[in-house]
N, C-alpha and C positions, 0 to 999 in steps of 0.2 A: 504493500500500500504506500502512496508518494505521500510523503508531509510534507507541512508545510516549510519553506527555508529556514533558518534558527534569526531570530532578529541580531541584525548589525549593532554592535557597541558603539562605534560610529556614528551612524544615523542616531541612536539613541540620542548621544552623546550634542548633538546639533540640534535636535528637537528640545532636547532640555534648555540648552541655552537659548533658542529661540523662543521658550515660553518663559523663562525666566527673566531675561529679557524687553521682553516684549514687541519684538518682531524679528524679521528677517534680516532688517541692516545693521541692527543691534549686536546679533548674534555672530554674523558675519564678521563686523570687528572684532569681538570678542574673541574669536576664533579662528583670525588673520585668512579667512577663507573668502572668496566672493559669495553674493549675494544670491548669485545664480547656482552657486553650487549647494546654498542652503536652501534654496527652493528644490532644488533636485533631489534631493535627500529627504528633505518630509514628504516630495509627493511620493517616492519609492514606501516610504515607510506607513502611508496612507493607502496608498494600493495592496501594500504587504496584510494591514490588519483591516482590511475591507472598511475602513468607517474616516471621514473627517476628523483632524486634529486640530485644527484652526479654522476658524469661521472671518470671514473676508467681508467687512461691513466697511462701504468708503474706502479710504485709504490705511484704516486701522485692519488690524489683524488679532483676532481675539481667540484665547484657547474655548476646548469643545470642551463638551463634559465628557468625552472617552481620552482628551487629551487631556485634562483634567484630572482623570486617574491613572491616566498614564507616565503624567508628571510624579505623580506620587510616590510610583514603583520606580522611576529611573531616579528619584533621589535618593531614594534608599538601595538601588544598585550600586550607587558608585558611590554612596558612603561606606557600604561593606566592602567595596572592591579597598579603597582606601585602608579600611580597618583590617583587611588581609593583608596589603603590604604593610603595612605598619608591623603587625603580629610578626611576617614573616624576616622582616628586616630587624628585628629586635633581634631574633634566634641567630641573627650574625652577628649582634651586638652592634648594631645601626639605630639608636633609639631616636630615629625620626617621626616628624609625623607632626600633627595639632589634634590636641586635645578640648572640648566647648566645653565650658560649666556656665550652667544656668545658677543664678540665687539674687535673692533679695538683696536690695542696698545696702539695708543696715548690717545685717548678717557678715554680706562680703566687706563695708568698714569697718567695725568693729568685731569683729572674730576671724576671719579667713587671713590680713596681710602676712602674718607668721606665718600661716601652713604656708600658704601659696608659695611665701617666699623658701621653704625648707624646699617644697617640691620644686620648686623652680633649680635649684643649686644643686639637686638630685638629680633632674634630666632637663641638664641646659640647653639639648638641642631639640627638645619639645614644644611645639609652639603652643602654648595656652592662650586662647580666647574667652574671655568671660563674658555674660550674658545679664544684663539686670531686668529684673521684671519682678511681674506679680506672681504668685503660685498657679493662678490659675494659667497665662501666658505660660512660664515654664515648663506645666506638664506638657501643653499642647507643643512645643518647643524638643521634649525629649519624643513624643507621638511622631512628629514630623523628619526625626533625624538632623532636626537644625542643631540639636544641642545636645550630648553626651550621657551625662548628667546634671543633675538639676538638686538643690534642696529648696524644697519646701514646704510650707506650713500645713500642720494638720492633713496629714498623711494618709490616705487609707487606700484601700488595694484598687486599682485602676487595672483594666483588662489590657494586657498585654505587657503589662509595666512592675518593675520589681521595686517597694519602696520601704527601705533599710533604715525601720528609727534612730534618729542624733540626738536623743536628748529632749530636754525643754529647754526654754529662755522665761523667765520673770517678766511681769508686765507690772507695770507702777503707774503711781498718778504724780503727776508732773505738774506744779504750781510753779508763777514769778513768784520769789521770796519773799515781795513783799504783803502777798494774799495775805488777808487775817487769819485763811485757815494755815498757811506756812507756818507759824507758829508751832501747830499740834506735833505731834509723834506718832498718833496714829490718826490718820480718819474713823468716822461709822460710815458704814452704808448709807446713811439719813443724812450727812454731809452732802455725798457726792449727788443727791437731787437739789441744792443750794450752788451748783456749777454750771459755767457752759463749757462745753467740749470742744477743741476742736479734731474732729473728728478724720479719719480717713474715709477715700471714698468707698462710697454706697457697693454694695454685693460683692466686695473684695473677702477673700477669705480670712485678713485680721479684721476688718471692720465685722462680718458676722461673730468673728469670736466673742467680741467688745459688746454686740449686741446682746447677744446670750448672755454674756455675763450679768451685765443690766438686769435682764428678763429676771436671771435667778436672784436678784435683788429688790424683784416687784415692782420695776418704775422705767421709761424711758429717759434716759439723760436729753436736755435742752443740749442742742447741736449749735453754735457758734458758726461758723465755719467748716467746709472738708478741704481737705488737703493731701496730697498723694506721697509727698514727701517731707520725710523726718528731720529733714534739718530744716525745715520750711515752719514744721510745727514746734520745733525748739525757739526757734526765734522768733514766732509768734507766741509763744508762751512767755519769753523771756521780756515782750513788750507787753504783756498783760493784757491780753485779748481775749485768755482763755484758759482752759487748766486741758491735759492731752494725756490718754493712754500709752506711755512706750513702753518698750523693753527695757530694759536695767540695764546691759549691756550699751546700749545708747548714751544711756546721763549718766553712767559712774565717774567720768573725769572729774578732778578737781575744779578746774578751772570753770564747768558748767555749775558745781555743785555751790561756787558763789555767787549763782544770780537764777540758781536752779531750785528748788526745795519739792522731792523725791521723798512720795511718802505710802504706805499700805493703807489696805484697808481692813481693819479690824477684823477678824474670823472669816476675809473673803477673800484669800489670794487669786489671784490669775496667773495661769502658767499659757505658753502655746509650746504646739507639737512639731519638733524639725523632722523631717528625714529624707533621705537621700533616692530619689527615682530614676530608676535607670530603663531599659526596656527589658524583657526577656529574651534572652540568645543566649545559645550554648557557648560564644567564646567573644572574650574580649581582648584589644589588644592590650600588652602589660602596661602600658603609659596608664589607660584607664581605669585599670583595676586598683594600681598604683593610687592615684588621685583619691577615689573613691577609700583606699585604704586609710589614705595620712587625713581626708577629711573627717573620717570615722572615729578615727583616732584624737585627732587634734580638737574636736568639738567637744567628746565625751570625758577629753583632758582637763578642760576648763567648765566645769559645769556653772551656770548661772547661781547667783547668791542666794541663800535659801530664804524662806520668809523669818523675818525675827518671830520666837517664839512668844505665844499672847496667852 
């Protein structure tokens, strides 16, 4: 019985960049090929799989929905083709290659510069790329092969994806020193509805934490402001706009802690949940297993400061 031809790496290899891209001339440069010969290449690979990969509206060039998921599978080809040389150029002691980590802002300033920097002096010729985002971007980020690994918050099992708990981090209430509740030692719960917040934004997976916490406190916090980013909400705390949930990991410096005042709340601590998502495959290359180790390692080293006992 005749089969079909095996599809060209090649072709492949041109249509990706032509969708990524986004078009023919595009790709063409990218790929020091003429333009004509990138057209000859999708339409060979359009005839190969019987169906349109680009749709031809005007002058623009738009991918199809079979190019669409076609694109999906040639980035995760040639990210495994990658992740085999990588593997196999290690076993000659060639530790080449780039490695993506996804995590959080805060996370990666105040907790990863030491790993990074060990791993870095460990495999100098690995090129690390990091990644900032929200957890939710990140998983979608390690889903799509854009990203290696990833830590992020409040972890739980996602289909196809392996997600290796790091620990907790502390979350505190954060007042300008000169609040009148700055003063106390502790908060009540019946404080923190006499606050405005300023909050992060809406359906982010710390912002629902913050919620829930509230809820089990019986009350909606008055919202101030949102805000996406943590030094954004430090310095609007620190002009007195607002009082803000962060990590502990965040305010512990000195120098925040005199215009800072970092306080609990009686019988009510708040923790959130790290851990590290990767996909499921049977092998990875050692650079990343590597990473994945000293992050493991290097987080569960330094645990967040416990609640003072009450």
């Amino acid at each position: 019985m005749d089969s079909e031809p095996p599809m060209d790496f090649h072709q492949l290899r041109v249509f990706q960049a032509a969708a990524t891209y986004g078009g023919f001339t595009r790709a063409a440069g990218q790929l020091h090929i003429s333009q004509s010969t990138v057209s000859q290449h999708i339409k060979q690979l359009e005839a190969e799989l019987g169906c349109p990969l680009f749709l031809r509206v005007g002058k623009r060039v738009l991918v199809s929905d079979a190019g669409t998921v076609l694109l999906q599978y040639a980035d995760r080809i040639f990210r495994d083709l990658t992740n085999a040389e990588m593997a196999v150029r290690e076993m000659s002691a060639l530790k080449r290659g780039t490695v993506r980590l996804g995590v959080g802002a805060t996370t990666l300033t105040y907790r990863l510069p030491r790993i990074l920097g060990a791993y870095n002096r460990r495999f100098p010729e690995i090129e690390l790329v990091v990644v900032t985002g929200t957890s939710e971007l990140l998983l979608a980020a390690v889903k799509s092969h854009q990203v290696d690994l990833a830590i992020v918050m409040s972890p739980r099992e996602e289909q196809g994806m392996r997600i290796a708990p790091l620990g907790t981090e502390e979350l505190v209430i954060v007042l300008n020193h000169n609040h009148p509740m700055a003063r106390k030692t502790l908060l009540l719960p019946d404080d923190l509805r006499k606050l405005r917040f300023i909050s992060y934004e809406k359906k982010t997976k710390m912002q629902n934490l913050i919620d829930s916490y509230f809820q089990t406190l019986g009350f909606a916090p008055q919202i101030a402001m949102e805000v996406e980013n943590i030094e954004a909400m430090k310095s609007l705390v620190r002009a007195g706009l607002g009082a803000s949930v962060l990590p502990l990991c965040a305010v512990g410096d000195r120098v925040l802690a005199a215009r800072l005042r970092v306080l609990r709340v009686k019988g009510a601590p708040l923790f959130r949940h790290l851990g590290l998502a990767t996909l499921h495959t049977a092998m990875q290359p050692r650079a990343i297993t590597e990473l994945a180790g000293a992050l493991t390692a290097g987080l569960a080293a330094a645990p967040p400061q416990s609640v003072v006992p009450l």
